[in-house]
C-alpha positions as CSV (number, residue, x, y, z in Angstrom):
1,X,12.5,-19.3,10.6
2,X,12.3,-22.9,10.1
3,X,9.3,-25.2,10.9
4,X,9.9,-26.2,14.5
5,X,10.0,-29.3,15.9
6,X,8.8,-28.7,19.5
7,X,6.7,-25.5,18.0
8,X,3.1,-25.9,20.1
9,X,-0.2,-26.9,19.0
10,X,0.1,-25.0,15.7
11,X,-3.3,-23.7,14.5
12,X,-3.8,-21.9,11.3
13,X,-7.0,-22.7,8.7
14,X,-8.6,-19.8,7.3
15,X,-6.0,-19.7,4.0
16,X,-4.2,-22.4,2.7
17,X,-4.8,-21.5,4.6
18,X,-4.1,-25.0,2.9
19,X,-3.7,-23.7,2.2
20,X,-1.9,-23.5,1.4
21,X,-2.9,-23.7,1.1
22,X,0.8,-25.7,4.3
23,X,1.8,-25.1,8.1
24,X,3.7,-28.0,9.8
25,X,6.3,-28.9,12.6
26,X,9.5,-30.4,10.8
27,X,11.9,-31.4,13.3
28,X,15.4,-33.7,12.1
29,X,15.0,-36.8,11.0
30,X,15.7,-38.3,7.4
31,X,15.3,-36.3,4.9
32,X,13.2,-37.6,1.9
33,X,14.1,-35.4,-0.3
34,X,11.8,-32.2,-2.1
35,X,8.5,-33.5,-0.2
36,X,8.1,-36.5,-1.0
37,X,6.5,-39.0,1.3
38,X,8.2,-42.1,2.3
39,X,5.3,-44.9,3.4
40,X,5.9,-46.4,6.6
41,X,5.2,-49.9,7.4
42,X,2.2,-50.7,8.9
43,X,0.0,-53.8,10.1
44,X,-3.4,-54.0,8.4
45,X,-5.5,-51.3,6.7
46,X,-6.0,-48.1,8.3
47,X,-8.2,-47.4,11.0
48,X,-11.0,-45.1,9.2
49,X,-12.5,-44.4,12.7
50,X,-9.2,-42.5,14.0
51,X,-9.0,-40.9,10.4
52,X,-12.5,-39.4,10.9
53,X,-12.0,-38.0,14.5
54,X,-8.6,-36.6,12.9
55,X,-10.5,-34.5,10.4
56,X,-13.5,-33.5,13.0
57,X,-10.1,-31.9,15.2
58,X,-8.9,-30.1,11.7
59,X,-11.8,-28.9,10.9
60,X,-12.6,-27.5,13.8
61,X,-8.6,-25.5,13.6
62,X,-7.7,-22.2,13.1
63,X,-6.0,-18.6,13.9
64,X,-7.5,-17.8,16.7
65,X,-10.1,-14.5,16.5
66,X,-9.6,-12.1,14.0
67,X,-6.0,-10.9,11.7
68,X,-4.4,-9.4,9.0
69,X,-1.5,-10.3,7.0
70,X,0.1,-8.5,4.5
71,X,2.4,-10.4,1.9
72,X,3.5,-10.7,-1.4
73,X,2.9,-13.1,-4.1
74,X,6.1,-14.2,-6.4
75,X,5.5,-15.8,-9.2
76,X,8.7,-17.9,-10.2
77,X,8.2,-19.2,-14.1
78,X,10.7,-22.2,-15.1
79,X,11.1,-19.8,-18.2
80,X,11.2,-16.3,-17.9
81,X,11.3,-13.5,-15.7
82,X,10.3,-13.3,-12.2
83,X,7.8,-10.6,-11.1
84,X,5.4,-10.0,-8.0
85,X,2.5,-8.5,-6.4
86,X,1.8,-7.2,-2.7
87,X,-1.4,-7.6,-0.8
88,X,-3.3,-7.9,2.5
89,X,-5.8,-10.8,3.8
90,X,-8.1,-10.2,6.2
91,X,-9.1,-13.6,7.8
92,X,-11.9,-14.5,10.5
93,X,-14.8,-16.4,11.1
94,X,-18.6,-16.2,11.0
95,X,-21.5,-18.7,11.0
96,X,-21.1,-20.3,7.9
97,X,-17.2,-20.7,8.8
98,X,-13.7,-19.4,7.9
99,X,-14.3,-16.3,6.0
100,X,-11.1,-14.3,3.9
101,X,-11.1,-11.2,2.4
102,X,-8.0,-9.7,0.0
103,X,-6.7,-7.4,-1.5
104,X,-3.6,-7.6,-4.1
105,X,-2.3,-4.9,-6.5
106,X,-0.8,-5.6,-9.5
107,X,2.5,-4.1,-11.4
108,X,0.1,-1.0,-12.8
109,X,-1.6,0.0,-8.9
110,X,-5.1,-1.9,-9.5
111,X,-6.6,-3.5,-7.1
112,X,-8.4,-6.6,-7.4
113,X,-10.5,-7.6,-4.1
114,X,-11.7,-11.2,-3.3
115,X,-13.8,-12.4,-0.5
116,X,-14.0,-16.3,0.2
117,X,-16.4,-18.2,1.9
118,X,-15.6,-21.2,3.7
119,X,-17.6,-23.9,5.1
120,X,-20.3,-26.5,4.2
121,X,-21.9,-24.2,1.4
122,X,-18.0,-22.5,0.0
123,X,-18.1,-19.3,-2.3
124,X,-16.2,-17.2,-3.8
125,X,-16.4,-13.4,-5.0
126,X,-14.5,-10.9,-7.2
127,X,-14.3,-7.5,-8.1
128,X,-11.3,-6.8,-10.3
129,X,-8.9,-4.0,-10.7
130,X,-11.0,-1.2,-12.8
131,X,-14.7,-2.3,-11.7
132,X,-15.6,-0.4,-9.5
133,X,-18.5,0.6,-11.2
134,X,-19.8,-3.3,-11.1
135,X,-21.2,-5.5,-8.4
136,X,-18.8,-8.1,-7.2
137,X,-19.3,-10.9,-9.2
138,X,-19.2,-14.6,-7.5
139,X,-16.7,-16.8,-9.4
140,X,-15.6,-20.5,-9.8
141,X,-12.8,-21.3,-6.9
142,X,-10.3,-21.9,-9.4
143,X,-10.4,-18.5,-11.0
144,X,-6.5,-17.0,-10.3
145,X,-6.5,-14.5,-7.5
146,X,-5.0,-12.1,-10.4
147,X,-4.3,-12.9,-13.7
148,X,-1.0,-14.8,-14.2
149,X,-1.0,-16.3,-10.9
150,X,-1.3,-19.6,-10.2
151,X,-2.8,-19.4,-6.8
152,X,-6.5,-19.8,-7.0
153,X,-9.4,-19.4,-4.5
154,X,-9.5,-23.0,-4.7
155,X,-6.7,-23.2,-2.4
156,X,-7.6,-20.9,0.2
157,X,-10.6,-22.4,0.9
158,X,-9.8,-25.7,1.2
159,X,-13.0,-26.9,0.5
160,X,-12.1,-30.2,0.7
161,X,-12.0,-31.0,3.9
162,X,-15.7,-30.7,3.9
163,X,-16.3,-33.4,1.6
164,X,-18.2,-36.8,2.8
165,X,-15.9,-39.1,0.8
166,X,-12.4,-38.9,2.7
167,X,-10.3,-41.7,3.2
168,X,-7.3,-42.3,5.1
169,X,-5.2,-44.0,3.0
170,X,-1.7,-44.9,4.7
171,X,0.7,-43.1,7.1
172,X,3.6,-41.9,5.7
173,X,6.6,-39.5,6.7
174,X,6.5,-36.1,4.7
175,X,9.3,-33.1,5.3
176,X,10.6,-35.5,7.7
177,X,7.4,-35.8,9.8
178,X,5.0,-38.9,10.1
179,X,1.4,-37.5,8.9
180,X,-1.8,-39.3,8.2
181,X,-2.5,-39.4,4.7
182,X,-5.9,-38.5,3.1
183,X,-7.7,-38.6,-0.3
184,X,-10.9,-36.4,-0.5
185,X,-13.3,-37.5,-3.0
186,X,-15.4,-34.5,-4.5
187,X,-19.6,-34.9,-4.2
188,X,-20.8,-35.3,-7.8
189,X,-22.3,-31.9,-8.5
190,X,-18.8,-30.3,-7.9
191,X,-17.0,-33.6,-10.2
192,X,-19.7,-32.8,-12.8
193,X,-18.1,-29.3,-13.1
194,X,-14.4,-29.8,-12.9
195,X,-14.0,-33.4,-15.0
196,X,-10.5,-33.3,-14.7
197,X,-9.5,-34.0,-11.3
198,X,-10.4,-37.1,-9.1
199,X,-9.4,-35.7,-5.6
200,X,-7.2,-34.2,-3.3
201,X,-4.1,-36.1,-1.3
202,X,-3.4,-34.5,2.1
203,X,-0.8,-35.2,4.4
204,X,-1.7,-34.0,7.8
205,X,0.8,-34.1,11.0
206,X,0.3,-37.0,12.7
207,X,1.3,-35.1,16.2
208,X,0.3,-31.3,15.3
209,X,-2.6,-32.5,13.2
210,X,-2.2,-29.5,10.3
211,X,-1.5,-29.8,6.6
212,X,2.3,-30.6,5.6
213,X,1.5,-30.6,1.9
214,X,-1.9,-31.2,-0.2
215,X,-1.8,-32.8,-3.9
216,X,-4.5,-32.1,-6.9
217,X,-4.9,-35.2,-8.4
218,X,-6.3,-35.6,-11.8
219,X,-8.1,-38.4,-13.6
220,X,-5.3,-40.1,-14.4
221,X,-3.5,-40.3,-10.9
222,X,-0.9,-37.2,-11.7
223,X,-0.5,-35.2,-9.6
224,X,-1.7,-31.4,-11.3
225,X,-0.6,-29.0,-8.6
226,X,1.5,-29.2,-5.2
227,X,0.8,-26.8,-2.5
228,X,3.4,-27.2,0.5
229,X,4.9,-25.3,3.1
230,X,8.2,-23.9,3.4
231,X,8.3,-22.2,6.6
232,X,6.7,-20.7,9.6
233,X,7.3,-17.1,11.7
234,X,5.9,-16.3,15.2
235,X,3.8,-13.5,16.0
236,X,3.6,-13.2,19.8
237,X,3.0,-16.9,20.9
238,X,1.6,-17.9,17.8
239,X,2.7,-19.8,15.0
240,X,1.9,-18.9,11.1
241,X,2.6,-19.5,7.9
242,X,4.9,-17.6,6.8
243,X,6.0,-19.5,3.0
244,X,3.7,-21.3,1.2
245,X,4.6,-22.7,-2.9
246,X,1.8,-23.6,-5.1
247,X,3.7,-25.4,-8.2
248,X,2.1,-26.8,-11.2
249,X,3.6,-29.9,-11.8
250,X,2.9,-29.7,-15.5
251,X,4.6,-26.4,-16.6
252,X,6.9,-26.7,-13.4
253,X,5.9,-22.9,-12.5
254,X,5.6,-22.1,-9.4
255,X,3.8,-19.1,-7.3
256,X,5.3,-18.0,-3.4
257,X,2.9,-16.9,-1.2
258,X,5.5,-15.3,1.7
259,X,4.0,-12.9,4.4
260,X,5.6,-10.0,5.3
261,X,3.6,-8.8,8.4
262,X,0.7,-9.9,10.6
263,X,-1.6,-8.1,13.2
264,X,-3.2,-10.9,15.4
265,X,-6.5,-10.5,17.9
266,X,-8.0,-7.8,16.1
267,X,-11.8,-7.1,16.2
268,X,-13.4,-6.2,12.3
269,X,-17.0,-4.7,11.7
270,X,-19.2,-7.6,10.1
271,X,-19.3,-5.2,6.6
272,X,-15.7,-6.4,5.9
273,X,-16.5,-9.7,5.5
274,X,-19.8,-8.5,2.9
275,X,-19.7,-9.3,-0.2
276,X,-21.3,-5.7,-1.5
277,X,-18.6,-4.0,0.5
278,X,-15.9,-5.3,-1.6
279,X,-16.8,-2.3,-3.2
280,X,-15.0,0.2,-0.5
281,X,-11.8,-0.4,0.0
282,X,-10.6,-1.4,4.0
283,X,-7.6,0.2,5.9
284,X,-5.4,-1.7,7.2
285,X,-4.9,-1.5,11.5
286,X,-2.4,0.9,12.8
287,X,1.3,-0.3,12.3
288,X,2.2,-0.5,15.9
289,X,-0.1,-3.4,15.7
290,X,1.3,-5.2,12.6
291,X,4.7,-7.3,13.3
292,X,7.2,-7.1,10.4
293,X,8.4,-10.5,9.3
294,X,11.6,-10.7,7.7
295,X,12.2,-12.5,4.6
Protein backbone atom coordinates (compact mmCIF):
# COMPACT_ATOMS: atom_id res chain seq x y z
CA UNK A 1 0.00 0.00 0.00
CA UNK A 2 0.97 3.56 -0.25
CA UNK A 3 2.24 5.80 2.57
CA UNK A 4 -0.88 7.21 4.16
CA UNK A 5 -1.67 10.52 4.73
CA UNK A 6 -4.02 10.31 7.72
CA UNK A 7 -2.02 6.85 8.77
CA UNK A 8 -1.62 7.38 12.92
CA UNK A 9 1.29 8.13 14.94
CA UNK A 10 3.59 5.85 12.94
CA UNK A 11 6.35 4.33 15.09
CA UNK A 12 9.06 2.13 13.72
CA UNK A 13 13.12 2.50 14.83
CA UNK A 14 14.82 -0.54 15.51
CA UNK A 15 16.01 -0.97 11.47
CA UNK A 16 16.31 1.63 9.15
CA UNK A 17 15.02 0.98 10.73
CA UNK A 18 16.43 4.19 9.01
CA UNK A 19 16.57 2.92 8.39
CA UNK A 20 16.26 2.65 6.47
CA UNK A 21 17.01 2.82 7.08
CA UNK A 22 12.53 5.30 5.83
CA UNK A 23 8.85 5.16 7.15
CA UNK A 24 6.74 8.26 6.46
CA UNK A 25 3.02 9.61 5.87
CA UNK A 26 2.86 10.97 2.12
CA UNK A 27 -0.43 12.33 1.61
CA UNK A 28 -1.22 14.62 -2.06
CA UNK A 29 0.30 17.49 -2.45
CA UNK A 30 2.96 18.57 -5.20
CA UNK A 31 5.01 16.34 -6.19
CA UNK A 32 8.82 17.16 -6.22
CA UNK A 33 9.84 14.76 -8.07
CA UNK A 34 12.26 11.33 -7.18
CA UNK A 35 12.72 12.74 -3.43
CA UNK A 36 13.99 15.59 -3.66
CA UNK A 37 13.22 18.28 -1.12
CA UNK A 38 11.90 21.50 -2.07
CA UNK A 39 12.91 24.39 0.88
CA UNK A 40 10.15 26.27 2.16
CA UNK A 41 10.30 29.82 2.97
CA UNK A 42 10.87 30.66 6.29
CA UNK A 43 11.56 33.83 8.66
CA UNK A 44 14.83 33.68 10.43
CA UNK A 45 17.13 30.73 11.32
CA UNK A 46 15.77 27.72 12.74
CA UNK A 47 14.67 27.30 16.15
CA UNK A 48 17.53 24.73 17.48
CA UNK A 49 15.42 24.37 20.73
CA UNK A 50 12.24 22.69 18.89
CA UNK A 51 14.92 20.75 16.71
CA UNK A 52 16.32 19.19 20.00
CA UNK A 53 12.93 18.26 21.65
CA UNK A 54 12.16 16.73 17.92
CA UNK A 55 15.02 14.38 18.24
CA UNK A 56 14.48 13.57 22.19
CA UNK A 57 10.61 12.36 20.65
CA UNK A 58 12.56 10.20 17.86
CA UNK A 59 14.79 8.77 19.79
CA UNK A 60 12.67 7.70 22.09
CA UNK A 61 10.35 5.79 18.80
CA UNK A 62 9.81 2.54 17.96
CA UNK A 63 7.87 -0.89 17.13
CA UNK A 64 6.31 -1.41 20.01
CA UNK A 65 7.55 -4.74 22.18
CA UNK A 66 9.06 -7.50 20.44
CA UNK A 67 8.70 -8.77 16.18
CA UNK A 68 9.84 -10.57 13.45
CA UNK A 69 9.88 -9.78 9.86
CA UNK A 70 10.79 -11.84 7.20
CA UNK A 71 11.86 -10.15 3.72
CA UNK A 72 13.96 -10.24 0.89
CA UNK A 73 16.78 -8.17 -0.18
CA UNK A 74 16.97 -7.21 -4.20
CA UNK A 75 19.72 -6.03 -5.32
CA UNK A 76 19.00 -3.96 -8.66
CA UNK A 77 22.57 -3.14 -10.52
CA UNK A 78 22.36 -0.19 -13.20
CA UNK A 79 24.31 -2.84 -15.25
CA UNK A 80 23.59 -6.31 -14.99
CA UNK A 81 21.48 -8.85 -13.78
CA UNK A 82 19.22 -8.67 -10.87
CA UNK A 83 19.44 -11.33 -8.10
CA UNK A 84 18.22 -11.59 -4.34
CA UNK A 85 18.39 -13.05 -0.99
CA UNK A 86 15.58 -13.91 1.75
CA UNK A 87 15.94 -13.37 5.43
CA UNK A 88 14.32 -12.73 8.92
CA UNK A 89 15.00 -9.83 11.56
CA UNK A 90 14.27 -10.15 14.83
CA UNK A 91 13.95 -6.71 16.44
CA UNK A 92 13.45 -5.57 20.20
CA UNK A 93 14.84 -3.65 22.82
CA UNK A 94 17.09 -4.05 25.92
CA UNK A 95 18.96 -1.65 28.21
CA UNK A 96 21.52 -0.40 26.02
CA UNK A 97 18.58 0.28 23.31
CA UNK A 98 17.11 -1.05 20.00
CA UNK A 99 18.67 -4.40 19.59
CA UNK A 100 18.35 -6.51 15.85
CA UNK A 101 19.22 -9.79 15.10
CA UNK A 102 19.23 -11.39 11.27
CA UNK A 103 19.44 -13.79 9.37
CA UNK A 104 19.83 -13.86 5.35
CA UNK A 105 20.76 -16.76 3.06
CA UNK A 106 22.40 -16.38 0.06
CA UNK A 107 21.96 -17.97 -3.66
CA UNK A 108 24.10 -21.29 -2.34
CA UNK A 109 21.73 -21.86 1.32
CA UNK A 110 24.48 -20.18 3.73
CA UNK A 111 23.51 -18.33 6.28
CA UNK A 112 25.10 -15.38 7.48
CA UNK A 113 23.79 -14.03 11.05
CA UNK A 114 24.25 -10.46 12.32
CA UNK A 115 23.22 -8.95 15.60
CA UNK A 116 23.28 -5.05 16.04
CA UNK A 117 23.41 -3.06 18.88
CA UNK A 118 21.91 0.20 19.15
CA UNK A 119 22.15 2.94 21.46
CA UNK A 120 24.80 5.37 23.07
CA UNK A 121 27.63 2.66 22.87
CA UNK A 122 26.40 0.97 18.91
CA UNK A 123 27.94 -2.52 17.84
CA UNK A 124 27.91 -4.68 15.48
CA UNK A 125 28.54 -8.57 15.09
CA UNK A 126 28.92 -11.29 12.44
CA UNK A 127 29.17 -14.78 11.88
CA UNK A 128 29.15 -15.63 8.21
CA UNK A 129 27.78 -18.37 6.09
CA UNK A 130 30.40 -21.42 6.73
CA UNK A 131 31.79 -20.32 10.38
CA UNK A 132 30.23 -22.05 12.41
CA UNK A 133 33.18 -23.30 13.86
CA UNK A 134 34.30 -19.40 14.89
CA UNK A 135 33.18 -16.99 17.46
CA UNK A 136 31.11 -14.23 16.09
CA UNK A 137 33.34 -11.66 15.18
CA UNK A 138 32.28 -7.83 15.95
CA UNK A 139 32.66 -5.72 12.80
CA UNK A 140 32.80 -2.09 11.43
CA UNK A 141 28.86 -0.86 10.77
CA UNK A 142 29.59 -0.50 7.27
CA UNK A 143 30.59 -4.03 6.55
CA UNK A 144 27.64 -5.36 3.84
CA UNK A 145 25.05 -7.51 5.54
CA UNK A 146 26.27 -10.15 2.78
CA UNK A 147 28.67 -9.70 0.31
CA UNK A 148 27.37 -7.79 -2.85
CA UNK A 149 24.87 -5.94 -1.04
CA UNK A 150 24.81 -2.54 -0.49
CA UNK A 151 22.92 -2.39 2.65
CA UNK A 152 25.26 -2.11 5.65
CA UNK A 153 24.79 -2.31 9.43
CA UNK A 154 25.46 1.22 9.21
CA UNK A 155 21.99 1.71 8.26
CA UNK A 156 20.16 -0.25 10.53
CA UNK A 157 21.49 1.19 13.35
CA UNK A 158 21.10 4.58 12.71
CA UNK A 159 23.69 5.56 14.94
CA UNK A 160 23.37 8.89 14.13
CA UNK A 161 20.77 10.02 15.88
CA UNK A 162 22.87 9.67 18.94
CA UNK A 163 25.41 12.01 18.04
CA UNK A 164 25.86 15.44 20.15
CA UNK A 165 26.42 17.58 16.98
CA UNK A 166 22.89 17.77 15.27
CA UNK A 167 21.64 20.61 13.66
CA UNK A 168 18.45 21.57 12.28
CA UNK A 169 19.10 23.05 9.28
CA UNK A 170 15.81 24.30 7.31
CA UNK A 171 12.29 22.84 6.81
CA UNK A 172 11.69 21.60 3.66
CA UNK A 173 8.86 19.38 1.81
CA UNK A 174 10.21 15.83 0.95
CA UNK A 175 7.76 12.99 -0.87
CA UNK A 176 5.32 15.71 -0.68
CA UNK A 177 5.50 16.10 3.09
CA UNK A 178 6.96 19.14 5.11
CA UNK A 179 9.85 17.53 7.47
CA UNK A 180 12.46 19.17 9.63
CA UNK A 181 15.66 18.77 8.23
CA UNK A 182 18.78 17.61 10.12
CA UNK A 183 22.61 17.28 9.68
CA UNK A 184 24.32 14.93 12.23
CA UNK A 185 27.93 15.65 12.75
CA UNK A 186 29.93 12.42 13.76
CA UNK A 187 32.16 12.77 17.34
CA UNK A 188 35.79 12.71 16.30
CA UNK A 189 36.83 9.19 17.21
CA UNK A 190 34.22 7.81 14.76
CA UNK A 191 35.39 10.83 11.82
CA UNK A 192 38.98 9.60 12.57
CA UNK A 193 37.88 6.17 11.28
CA UNK A 194 35.63 6.80 8.33
CA UNK A 195 37.55 10.18 6.64
CA UNK A 196 35.37 10.18 4.01
CA UNK A 197 32.07 11.39 5.12
CA UNK A 198 31.14 14.67 6.97
CA UNK A 199 27.55 13.70 8.16
CA UNK A 200 24.28 12.58 7.73
CA UNK A 201 21.16 14.79 6.24
CA UNK A 202 17.79 13.57 7.62
CA UNK A 203 14.48 14.64 6.85
CA UNK A 204 12.09 13.78 9.54
CA UNK A 205 8.07 14.37 9.32
CA UNK A 206 7.33 17.39 10.53
CA UNK A 207 3.64 15.98 11.80
CA UNK A 208 4.49 12.13 12.23
CA UNK A 209 8.02 12.90 13.44
CA UNK A 210 9.80 9.65 11.56
CA UNK A 211 12.45 9.55 8.86
CA UNK A 212 11.24 10.29 5.10
CA UNK A 213 14.72 9.90 3.67
CA UNK A 214 18.43 10.12 5.28
CA UNK A 215 21.54 11.22 3.01
CA UNK A 216 25.43 10.12 3.53
CA UNK A 217 27.23 13.00 2.83
CA UNK A 218 30.80 12.96 2.09
CA UNK A 219 33.64 15.44 2.44
CA UNK A 220 32.86 17.14 -0.37
CA UNK A 221 29.10 17.81 0.09
CA UNK A 222 27.85 14.77 -2.39
CA UNK A 223 25.73 13.01 -1.41
CA UNK A 224 27.36 9.03 -1.23
CA UNK A 225 24.20 6.96 -0.50
CA UNK A 226 20.34 7.64 -0.29
CA UNK A 227 18.23 5.60 1.88
CA UNK A 228 14.33 6.43 1.41
CA UNK A 229 11.14 4.84 1.80
CA UNK A 230 8.89 3.60 -0.70
CA UNK A 231 6.03 2.34 1.08
CA UNK A 232 4.33 1.13 4.12
CA UNK A 233 1.87 -2.25 5.06
CA UNK A 234 -0.28 -2.60 8.19
CA UNK A 235 -0.04 -5.37 10.46
CA UNK A 236 -3.04 -5.26 12.84
CA UNK A 237 -3.15 -1.44 13.78
CA UNK A 238 0.20 -0.89 13.14
CA UNK A 239 2.08 0.74 10.53
CA UNK A 240 5.68 -0.64 9.06
CA UNK A 241 7.92 -0.42 6.66
CA UNK A 242 7.24 -2.36 4.17
CA UNK A 243 9.93 -0.88 1.09
CA UNK A 244 12.94 0.63 1.77
CA UNK A 245 15.93 1.61 -1.35
CA UNK A 246 19.40 2.07 -0.25
CA UNK A 247 21.02 3.64 -3.71
CA UNK A 248 24.59 4.61 -4.16
CA UNK A 249 24.54 7.59 -5.86
CA UNK A 250 27.98 7.00 -7.37
CA UNK A 251 27.52 3.63 -9.21
CA UNK A 252 23.61 4.41 -9.26
CA UNK A 253 23.00 0.68 -7.83
CA UNK A 254 20.55 0.23 -5.83
CA UNK A 255 19.53 -2.53 -2.99
CA UNK A 256 15.44 -3.19 -1.97
CA UNK A 257 14.87 -4.07 1.28
CA UNK A 258 10.79 -5.21 0.88
CA UNK A 259 9.18 -7.33 3.76
CA UNK A 260 7.21 -10.01 3.03
CA UNK A 261 5.75 -10.91 6.51
CA UNK A 262 5.66 -9.65 10.06
CA UNK A 263 4.62 -11.24 13.52
CA UNK A 264 4.09 -8.30 16.02
CA UNK A 265 3.90 -8.47 20.20
CA UNK A 266 5.96 -11.40 20.43
CA UNK A 267 7.94 -12.18 23.69
CA UNK A 268 11.90 -13.62 22.78
CA UNK A 269 14.30 -15.27 25.48
CA UNK A 270 17.18 -12.67 26.23
CA UNK A 271 19.79 -15.53 24.41
CA UNK A 272 18.49 -14.25 21.02
CA UNK A 273 19.63 -11.02 21.36
CA UNK A 274 23.48 -12.62 22.61
CA UNK A 275 26.02 -12.26 20.78
CA UNK A 276 27.64 -15.95 21.46
CA UNK A 277 24.24 -17.33 20.45
CA UNK A 278 24.57 -16.23 16.93
CA UNK A 279 25.99 -19.46 16.93
CA UNK A 280 22.56 -21.54 17.09
CA UNK A 281 20.30 -20.77 14.73
CA UNK A 282 16.52 -19.27 15.95
CA UNK A 283 13.06 -20.58 14.65
CA UNK A 284 11.01 -18.42 13.48
CA UNK A 285 7.18 -18.13 15.51
CA UNK A 286 4.42 -20.29 14.28
CA UNK A 287 2.89 -19.05 10.97
CA UNK A 288 -0.54 -18.41 12.29
CA UNK A 289 1.23 -15.61 13.90
CA UNK A 290 3.14 -14.13 10.93
CA UNK A 291 0.90 -11.85 8.52
CA UNK A 292 1.82 -12.28 4.74
CA UNK A 293 2.46 -9.02 3.02
CA UNK A 294 1.92 -8.93 -0.57
CA UNK A 295 4.28 -7.45 -2.89
Amino acid sequence: MPVPGNAPALTWRAFFIYAVLAAAPVSAGPSVGAGQPATYAQLGKPDQAEGRQVLATFRRAGIPGQYYLQFVLRVLPRRGEEHGFSGSLWGGRNESGAVTRVAITDATGGESRLLIQNGAQPAVWRLGAGERDNSPQMVDAFTPLIPGVELTAFELQMTYIYWPDATLEQVSRIRSRPAHVFFFRPPAEWAAQHPGISGVRAYLDTQYNVPVQTELVGQDGKVLRTLSLVDLAKVGDQYIPKTIDLRNEATRDKTRFQVTGAALGLEFSRIVFEPAQLLEPVAPPAKDKIVEIAP
